[in-house]
C-alpha positions in Angstrom: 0.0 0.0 0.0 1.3 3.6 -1.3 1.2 6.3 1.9 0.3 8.5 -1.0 -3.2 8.8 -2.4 -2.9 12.2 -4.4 -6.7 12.2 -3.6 -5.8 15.6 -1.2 -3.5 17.3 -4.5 -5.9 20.0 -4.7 -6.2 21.4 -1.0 -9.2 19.0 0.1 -8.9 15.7 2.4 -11.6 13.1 4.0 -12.7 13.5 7.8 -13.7 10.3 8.5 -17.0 9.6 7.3 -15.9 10.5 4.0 -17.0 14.3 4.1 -14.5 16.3 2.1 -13.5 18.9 3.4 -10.4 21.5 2.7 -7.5 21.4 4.6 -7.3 24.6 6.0 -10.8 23.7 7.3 -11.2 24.5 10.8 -11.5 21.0 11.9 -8.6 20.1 10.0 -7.1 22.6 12.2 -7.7 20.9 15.2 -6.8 17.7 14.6 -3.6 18.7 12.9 -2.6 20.6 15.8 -3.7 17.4 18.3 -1.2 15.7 16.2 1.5 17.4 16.6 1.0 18.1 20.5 1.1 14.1 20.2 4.6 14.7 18.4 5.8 16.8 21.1 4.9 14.4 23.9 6.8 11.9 22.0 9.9 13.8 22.1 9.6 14.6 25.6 9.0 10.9 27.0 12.4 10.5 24.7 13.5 12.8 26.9 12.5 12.2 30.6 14.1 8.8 32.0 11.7 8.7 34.5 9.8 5.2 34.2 6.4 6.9 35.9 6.6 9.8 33.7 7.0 7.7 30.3 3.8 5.5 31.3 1.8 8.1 31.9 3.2 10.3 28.8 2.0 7.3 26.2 -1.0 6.8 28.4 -1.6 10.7 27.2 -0.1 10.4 23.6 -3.3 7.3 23.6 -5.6 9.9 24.6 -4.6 12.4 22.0 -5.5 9.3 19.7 -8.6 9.5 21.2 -9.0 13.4 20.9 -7.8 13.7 16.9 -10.3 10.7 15.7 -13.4 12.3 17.9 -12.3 15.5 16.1 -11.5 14.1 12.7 -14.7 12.7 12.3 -17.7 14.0 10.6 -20.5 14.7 13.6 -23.2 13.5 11.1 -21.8 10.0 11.0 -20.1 10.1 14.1 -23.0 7.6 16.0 -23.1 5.2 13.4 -18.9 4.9 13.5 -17.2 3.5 16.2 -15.0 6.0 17.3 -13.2 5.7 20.8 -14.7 7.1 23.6 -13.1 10.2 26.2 -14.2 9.7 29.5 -14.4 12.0 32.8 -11.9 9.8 34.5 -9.2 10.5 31.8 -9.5 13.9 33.2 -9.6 12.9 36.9 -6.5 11.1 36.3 -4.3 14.4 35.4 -5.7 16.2 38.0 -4.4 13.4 40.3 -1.0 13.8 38.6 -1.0 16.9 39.2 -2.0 17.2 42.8 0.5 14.4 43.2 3.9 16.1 41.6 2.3 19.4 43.1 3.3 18.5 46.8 6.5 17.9 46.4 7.0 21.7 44.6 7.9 24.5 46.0 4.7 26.9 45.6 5.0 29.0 42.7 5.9 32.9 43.9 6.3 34.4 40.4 5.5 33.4 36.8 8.5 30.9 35.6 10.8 31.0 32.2 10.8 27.9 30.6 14.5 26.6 30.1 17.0 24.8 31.8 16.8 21.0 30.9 15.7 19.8 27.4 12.7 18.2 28.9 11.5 21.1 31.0 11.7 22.9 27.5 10.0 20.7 25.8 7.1 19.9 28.2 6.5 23.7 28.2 6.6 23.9 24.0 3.9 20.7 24.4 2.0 22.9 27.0 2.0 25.9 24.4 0.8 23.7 21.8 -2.2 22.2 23.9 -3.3 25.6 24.6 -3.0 26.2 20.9 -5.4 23.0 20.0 -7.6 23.7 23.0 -8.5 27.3 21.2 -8.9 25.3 17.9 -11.4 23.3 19.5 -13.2 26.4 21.1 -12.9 28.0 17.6 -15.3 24.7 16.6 -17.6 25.7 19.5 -17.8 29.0 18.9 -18.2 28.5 15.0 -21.3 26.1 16.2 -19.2 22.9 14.5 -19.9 20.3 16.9 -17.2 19.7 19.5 -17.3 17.2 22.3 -17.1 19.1 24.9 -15.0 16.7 27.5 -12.2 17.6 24.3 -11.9 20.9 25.5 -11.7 19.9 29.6 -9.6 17.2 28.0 -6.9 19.9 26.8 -7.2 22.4 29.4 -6.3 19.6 31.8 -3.7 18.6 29.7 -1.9 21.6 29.5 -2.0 22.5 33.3 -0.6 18.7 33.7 2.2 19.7 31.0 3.1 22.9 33.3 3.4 20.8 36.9 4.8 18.6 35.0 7.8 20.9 33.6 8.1 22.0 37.1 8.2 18.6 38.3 11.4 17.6 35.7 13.0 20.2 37.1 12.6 19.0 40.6 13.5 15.7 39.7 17.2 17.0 38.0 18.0 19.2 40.7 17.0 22.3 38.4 15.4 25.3 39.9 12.4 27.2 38.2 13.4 30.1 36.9 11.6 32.8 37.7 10.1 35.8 35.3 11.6 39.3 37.0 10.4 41.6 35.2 12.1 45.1 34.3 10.4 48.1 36.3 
């Protein structure tokens, strides 16, 4: 089987369901930036050589599976397709993440300059880019395209996770946050 189709050499490409669709679409959007936020994470559990960490990061790049086909599919034919399913405990289970790394961290005094380890950079670039899909998504809303709505709590629980979670790197490598002084 060829990877290439030439089917999308005139700007247009399938959700699923078979809708066409062009690819600066809106929805396209979305899912192309879900995708690469599920790049990013990638290069960060190739990063972190914490065991915990790693687990949970493909646990979340599964999720993000979860997130692109709910947005990649047409609504109309989304209940006769079986597409997976996002649940409220996918969301419970960052938060308990992040309670958990969040007691061993100093509390935040200041806002903090990302830097100083590879992976804290990198968990803060995937945090930026989940904050960039999470306003796709609200685009959707607010364009009345349907959007399940546990996608946005989804990737606004996602990106506070990515934050502790730089923090929490940083902890683990014996590197301080950096703080943000600004000039006065």
């Amino acid at each position: 089987m060829k990877i290439y189709t030439k089917a999308g050499d005139l700007g247009k490409t399938s959700l699923i369901g078979g809708t066409r669709v062009t690819k600066s679409h809106i929805r396209i959007e979305s899912y192309g930036t879900v995708d690469e936020l599920n790049s990013f994470i990638g290069l960060l559990s190739d990063l972190v050589t914490h065991t915990e960490i790693k687990t949970v990061l493909k646990e979340v790049q599964d999720r993000l599976f979860t997130v692109g086909s709910s947005l990649a599919c047409d609504p109309d034919k989304e209940p006769s397709l079986k597409i997976p399913d996002l649940k409220e405990e996918d969301i419970a289970y960052l938060e308990t993440l992040i309670d958990k790394m969040n007691e061993v961290l100093e509390p935040m005094k200041s806002f903090i300059l990302p830097g100083g380890h590879q992976a804290i950079s990198t968990a803060h670039i995937a945090r930026c880019v989940c904050r960039r899909a999470e306003r796709w998504c609200v685009n959707l809303q607010e364009e009345d395209l349907f959007v399940e709505p546990l996608v946005i709590k989804y990737l606004n629980r996602l990106s506070d996770y990515l934050f502790v979670l730089s923090r929490y790197i940083g902890h683990l490598n014996g590197v301080p946050d950096s703080p943000w002084k600004p000039r006065v």
